[in-house]
C-alpha positions in Angstrom: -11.0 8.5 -13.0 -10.0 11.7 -11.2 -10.2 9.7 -7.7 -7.5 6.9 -9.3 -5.3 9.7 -10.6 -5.0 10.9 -6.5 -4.8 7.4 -5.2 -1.8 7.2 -7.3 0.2 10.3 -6.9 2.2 9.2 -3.6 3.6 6.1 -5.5 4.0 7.8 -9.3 6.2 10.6 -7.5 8.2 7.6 -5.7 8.4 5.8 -8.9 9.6 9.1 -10.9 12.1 9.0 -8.6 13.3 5.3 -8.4 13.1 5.6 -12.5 16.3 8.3 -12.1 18.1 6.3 -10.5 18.2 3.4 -13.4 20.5 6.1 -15.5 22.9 6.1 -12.3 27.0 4.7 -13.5 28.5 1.9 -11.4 32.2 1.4 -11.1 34.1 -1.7 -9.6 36.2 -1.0 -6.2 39.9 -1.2 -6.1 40.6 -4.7 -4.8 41.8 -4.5 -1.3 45.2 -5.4 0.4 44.1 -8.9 1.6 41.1 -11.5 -0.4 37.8 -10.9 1.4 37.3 -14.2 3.1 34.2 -15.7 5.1 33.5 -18.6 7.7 30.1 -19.5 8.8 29.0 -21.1 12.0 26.2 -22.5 14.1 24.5 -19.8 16.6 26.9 -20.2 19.3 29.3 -18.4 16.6 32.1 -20.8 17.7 31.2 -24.5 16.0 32.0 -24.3 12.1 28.3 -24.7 10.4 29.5 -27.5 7.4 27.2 -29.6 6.8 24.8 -29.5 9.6 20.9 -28.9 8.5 19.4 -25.6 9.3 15.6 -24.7 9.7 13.9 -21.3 9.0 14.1 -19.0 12.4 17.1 -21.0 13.0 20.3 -18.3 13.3 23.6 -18.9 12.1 27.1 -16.3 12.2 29.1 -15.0 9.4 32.7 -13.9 10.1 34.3 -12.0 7.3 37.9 -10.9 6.7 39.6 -8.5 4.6 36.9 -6.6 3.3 38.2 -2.8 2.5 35.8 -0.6 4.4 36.8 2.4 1.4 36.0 0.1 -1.8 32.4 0.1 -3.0 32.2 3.9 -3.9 30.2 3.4 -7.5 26.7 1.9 -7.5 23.3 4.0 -7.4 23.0 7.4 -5.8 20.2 6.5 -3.2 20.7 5.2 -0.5 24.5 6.0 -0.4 25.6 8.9 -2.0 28.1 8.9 -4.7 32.4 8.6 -3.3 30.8 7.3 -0.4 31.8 3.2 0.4 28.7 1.5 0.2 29.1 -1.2 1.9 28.7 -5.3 1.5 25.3 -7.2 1.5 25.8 -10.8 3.3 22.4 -12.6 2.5 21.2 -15.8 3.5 19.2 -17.0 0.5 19.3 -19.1 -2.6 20.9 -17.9 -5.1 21.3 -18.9 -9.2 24.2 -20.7 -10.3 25.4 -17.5 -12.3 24.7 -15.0 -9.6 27.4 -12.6 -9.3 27.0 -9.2 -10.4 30.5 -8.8 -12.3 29.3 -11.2 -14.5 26.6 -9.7 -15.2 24.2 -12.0 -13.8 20.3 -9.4 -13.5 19.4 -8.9 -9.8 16.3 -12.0 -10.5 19.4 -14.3 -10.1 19.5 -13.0 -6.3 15.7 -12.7 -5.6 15.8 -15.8 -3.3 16.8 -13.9 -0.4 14.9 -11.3 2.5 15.8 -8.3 3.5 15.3 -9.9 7.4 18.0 -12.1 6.6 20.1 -9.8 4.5 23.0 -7.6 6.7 24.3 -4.6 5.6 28.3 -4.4 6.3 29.5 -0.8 6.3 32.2 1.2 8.5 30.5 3.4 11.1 32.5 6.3 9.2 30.6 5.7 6.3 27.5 5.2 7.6 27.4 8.5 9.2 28.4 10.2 5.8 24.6 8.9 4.8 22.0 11.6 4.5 19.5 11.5 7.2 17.2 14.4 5.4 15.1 15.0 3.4 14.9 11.4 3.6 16.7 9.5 6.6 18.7 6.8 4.2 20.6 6.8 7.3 17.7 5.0 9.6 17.2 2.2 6.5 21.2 1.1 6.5 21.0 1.3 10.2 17.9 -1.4 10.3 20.4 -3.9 9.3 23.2 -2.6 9.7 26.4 -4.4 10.9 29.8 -2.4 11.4 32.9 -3.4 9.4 35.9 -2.7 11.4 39.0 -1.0 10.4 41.0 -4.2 10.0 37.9 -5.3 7.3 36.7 -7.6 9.7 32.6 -8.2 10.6 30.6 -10.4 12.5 26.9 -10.9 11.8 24.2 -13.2 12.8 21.2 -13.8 10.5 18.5 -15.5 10.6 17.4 -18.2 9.0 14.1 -17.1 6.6 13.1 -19.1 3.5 12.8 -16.9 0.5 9.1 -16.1 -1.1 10.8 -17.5 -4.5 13.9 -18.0 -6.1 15.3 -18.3 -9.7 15.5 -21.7 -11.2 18.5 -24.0 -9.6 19.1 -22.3 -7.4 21.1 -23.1 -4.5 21.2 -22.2 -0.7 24.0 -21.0 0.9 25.0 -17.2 2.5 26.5 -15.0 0.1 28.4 -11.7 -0.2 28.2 -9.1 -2.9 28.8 -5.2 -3.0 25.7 -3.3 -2.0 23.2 -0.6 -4.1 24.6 -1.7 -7.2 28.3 -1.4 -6.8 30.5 -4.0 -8.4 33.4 -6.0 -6.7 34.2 -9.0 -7.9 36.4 -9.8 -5.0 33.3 -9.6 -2.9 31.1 -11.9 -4.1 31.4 -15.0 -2.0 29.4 -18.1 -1.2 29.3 -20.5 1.3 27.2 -23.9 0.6 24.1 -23.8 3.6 22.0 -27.2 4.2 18.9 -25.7 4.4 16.1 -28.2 5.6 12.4 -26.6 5.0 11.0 -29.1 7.1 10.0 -26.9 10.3 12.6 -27.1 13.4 12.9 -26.1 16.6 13.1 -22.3 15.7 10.1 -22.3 13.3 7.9 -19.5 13.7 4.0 -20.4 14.2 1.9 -19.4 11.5 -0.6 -16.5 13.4 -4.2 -17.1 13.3 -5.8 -15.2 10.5 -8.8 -13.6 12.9 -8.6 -10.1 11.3 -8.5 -9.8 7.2 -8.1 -6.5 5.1 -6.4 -5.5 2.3 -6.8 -1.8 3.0 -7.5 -0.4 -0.5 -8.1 -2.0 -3.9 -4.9 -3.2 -5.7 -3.2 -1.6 -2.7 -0.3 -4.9 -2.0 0.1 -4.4 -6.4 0.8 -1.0 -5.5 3.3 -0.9 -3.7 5.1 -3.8 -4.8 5.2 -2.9 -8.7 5.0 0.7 -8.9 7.2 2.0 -5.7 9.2 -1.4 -5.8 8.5 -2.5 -2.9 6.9 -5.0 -0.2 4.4 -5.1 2.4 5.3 -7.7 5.4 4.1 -8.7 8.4 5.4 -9.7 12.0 4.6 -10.1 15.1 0.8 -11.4 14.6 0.6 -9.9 11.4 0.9 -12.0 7.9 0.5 -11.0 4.2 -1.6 -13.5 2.1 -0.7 -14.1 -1.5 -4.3 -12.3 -2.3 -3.1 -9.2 -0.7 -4.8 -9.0 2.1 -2.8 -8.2 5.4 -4.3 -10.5 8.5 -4.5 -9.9 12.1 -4.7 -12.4 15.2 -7.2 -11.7 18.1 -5.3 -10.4 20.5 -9.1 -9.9 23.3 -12.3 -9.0 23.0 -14.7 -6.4 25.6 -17.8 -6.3 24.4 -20.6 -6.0 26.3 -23.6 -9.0 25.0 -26.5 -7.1 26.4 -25.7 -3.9 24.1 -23.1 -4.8 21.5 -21.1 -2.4 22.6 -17.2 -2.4 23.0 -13.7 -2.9 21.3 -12.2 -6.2 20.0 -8.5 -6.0 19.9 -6.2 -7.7 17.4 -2.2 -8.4 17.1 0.4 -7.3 14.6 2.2 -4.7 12.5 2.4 -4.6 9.1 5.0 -2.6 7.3 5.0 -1.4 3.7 7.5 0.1 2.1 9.4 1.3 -0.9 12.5 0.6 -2.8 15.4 2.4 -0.9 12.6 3.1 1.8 11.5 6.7 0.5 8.5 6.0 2.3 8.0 3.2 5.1 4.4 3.0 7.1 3.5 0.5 9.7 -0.2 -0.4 10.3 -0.1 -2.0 13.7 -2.4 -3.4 16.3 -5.9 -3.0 14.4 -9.3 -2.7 16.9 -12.7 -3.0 15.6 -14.7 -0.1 17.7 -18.7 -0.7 18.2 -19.7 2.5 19.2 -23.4 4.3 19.3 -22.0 6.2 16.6 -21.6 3.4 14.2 -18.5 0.6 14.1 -14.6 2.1 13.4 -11.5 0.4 12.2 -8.6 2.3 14.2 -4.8 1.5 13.8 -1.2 2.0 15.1 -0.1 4.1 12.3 3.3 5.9 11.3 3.5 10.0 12.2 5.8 10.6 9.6 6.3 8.8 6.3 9.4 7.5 6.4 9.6 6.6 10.5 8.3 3.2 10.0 7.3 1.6 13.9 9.8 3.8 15.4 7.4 6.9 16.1 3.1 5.7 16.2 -0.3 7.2 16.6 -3.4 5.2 17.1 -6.3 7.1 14.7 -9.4 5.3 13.0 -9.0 4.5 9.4 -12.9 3.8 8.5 -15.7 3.5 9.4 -17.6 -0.1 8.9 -20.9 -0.4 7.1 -22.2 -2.7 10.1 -23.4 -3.1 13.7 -22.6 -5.5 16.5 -25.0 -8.2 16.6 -22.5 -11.2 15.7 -18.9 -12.9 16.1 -18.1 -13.6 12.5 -18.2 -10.8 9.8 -17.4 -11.3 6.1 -16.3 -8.9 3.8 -18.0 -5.5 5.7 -18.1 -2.6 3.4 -15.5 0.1 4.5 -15.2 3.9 3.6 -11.4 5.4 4.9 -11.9 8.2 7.3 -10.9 11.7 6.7 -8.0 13.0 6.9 -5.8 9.6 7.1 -2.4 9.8 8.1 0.4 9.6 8.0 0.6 12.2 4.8 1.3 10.0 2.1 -2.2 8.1 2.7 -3.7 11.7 2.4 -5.3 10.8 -1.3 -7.2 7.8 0.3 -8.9 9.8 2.4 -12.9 9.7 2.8 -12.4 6.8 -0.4 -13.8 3.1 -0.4 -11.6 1.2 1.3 -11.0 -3.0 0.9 -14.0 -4.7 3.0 -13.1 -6.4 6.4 -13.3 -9.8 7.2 -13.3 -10.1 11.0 -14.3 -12.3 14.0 -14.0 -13.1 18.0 
């Protein structure tokens, strides 16, 4: 019991947090001079989109007009800080018929969308007024972050991603809305999109699933219920709907005679927290046959909130096997000690989630 009560305290001091800011007031914007307008068109950002039939990974550009770069000063705290504009979401997504926060349609009526496909539109003046310390709120705007000129005019290209669910009827189409929880009716736009999910030129191909591990017990639960979260995956990296992240085989130097060697595999997976409090990347995972015994080592964060943007390869665990094959199912793992970055601290020299590899 004492062990779960340490895996825990990284997320139960995020959650503490994220429950403060439920208590937070919101206040509508003064309308501005001229009606927030928008126009969507096909990737060339010239030809009006209408009718024509997107795919997922295809990309499409919103214009918008007339959008007050001071209005949006209510909403939560985090990441924008109270008085400060905070700025317009323009999602592609699906969305419920009674969606629009004035309303008071509950955020599930806007859970068909991704952040990936989600801009942030925000004046640069605001966005420097963001805090960059203790936590740099500042670097998770900036990750989507499109400027809104001074004129209330933006231009931002998104791309097409289906949503992992939506609320019933829902239909799809780009909308607008005021972002962390302000309220501005005059924002809150939509444009009709013919999304096809039939794959198209654009689609992504699904990785090979070479490398599986969910890194700790209940770990994806984790971070996506308590801390509010996700985990995703890009770049050779997925996230199954069991948790587990998976890897592709990226090469393979092991030497047959003594079962020595690394195997190499492709991807980063990123989890992260409401508002981004914390945001680790796992990236790139080798399986190490040593004489020593067999080690899981990883791209991993050097801070806790740095995401990608500043790595260190370390070993995360040590397997409870030898070379001898090209196909292992679930391995027994135990984390190495101390992990990092400092959030993963409690995990440390704990069971991890066996590994499912092969080469």
């Amino acid at each position: 019991m004492a062990t779960r009560t340490r895996v825990l305290a990284p997320a139960a001091l995020v959650g503490a947090l994220l429950g403060a800011l439920t208590l937070a007031p919101t206040a509508a914007a003064d309308p501005a001079a001229a009606a927030p307008r928008i126009e969507v068109f096909a990737a060339d950002g010239a030809t009006p989109l209408g009718d024509t039939a997107v795919h997922e990974g295809d990309r499409i550009v919103v214009r918008g007009n007339g959008f007050d770069p001071n209005a949006n000063t209510g909403g939560l705290p985090v990441p924008v800080p109270p008085g400060v504009p905070h700025g317009t979401f323009v999602a592609f997504g699906a969305f419920a018929p009674q969606w629009r926060p004035s309303e008071d349609a509950p955020a599930g009526a806007r859970v068909g969308q991704q952040r990936s496909a989600t801009a942030w539109v925000m004046s640069e003046d605001a966005l420097n007024r963001v805090p960059d310390a203790p936590f740099d709120f500042r670097r998770t705007i900036r990750q989507q972050w499109v400027p809104l000129a001074g004129d209330g005019s933006f231009t931002a290209t998104l791309t097409v991603k289906k949503p992992t669910k939506a609320a019933d009827g829902a239909a799809y189409g780009v909308y607008t809305y005021a972002a962390a929880d302000a309220v501005n009716a005059a924002e809150e736009l939509a444009v009709p999109v013919n999304f096809d999910p039939a794959p198209g030129p654009n689609a992504p191909v699904p990785p090979a699933q070479d490398l599986l591990w969910a890194f700790a017990p209940g770990y994806t639960d984790l971070v996506r219920n308590t801390t509010q979260g996700s985990v995703v995956g890009s770049d050779g990296a997925t996230v199954r709907g069991d948790g587990r992240l998976t890897f592709e085989l990226d090469s393979a130097d092991v030497d047959p005679a003594t079962g020595l060697g690394t195997v190499r595999y492709r991807g980063t997976a990123v989890s992260f927290t409401r508002f981004h409090l914390a945001e680790i990347a796992l990236a790139d995972p080798w399986v190490e046959f040593t004489p020593e015994g067999t080690f899981l080592s990883a791209e991993t964060s050097d801070g806790n909130m740095v995401g990608t943007d500043e790595t260190s390869r370390i070993r995360f665990a040590q397997l409870d096997t030898r070379a001898g094959s090209r196909e292992f199912t679930d391995v027994p793992a135990r984390f190495s000690a101390p992990l990092a970055p400092s959030i993963l601290l409690p995990y440390s020299g704990q069971q991890a989630a066996p590994v499912t590899f092969r080469y």
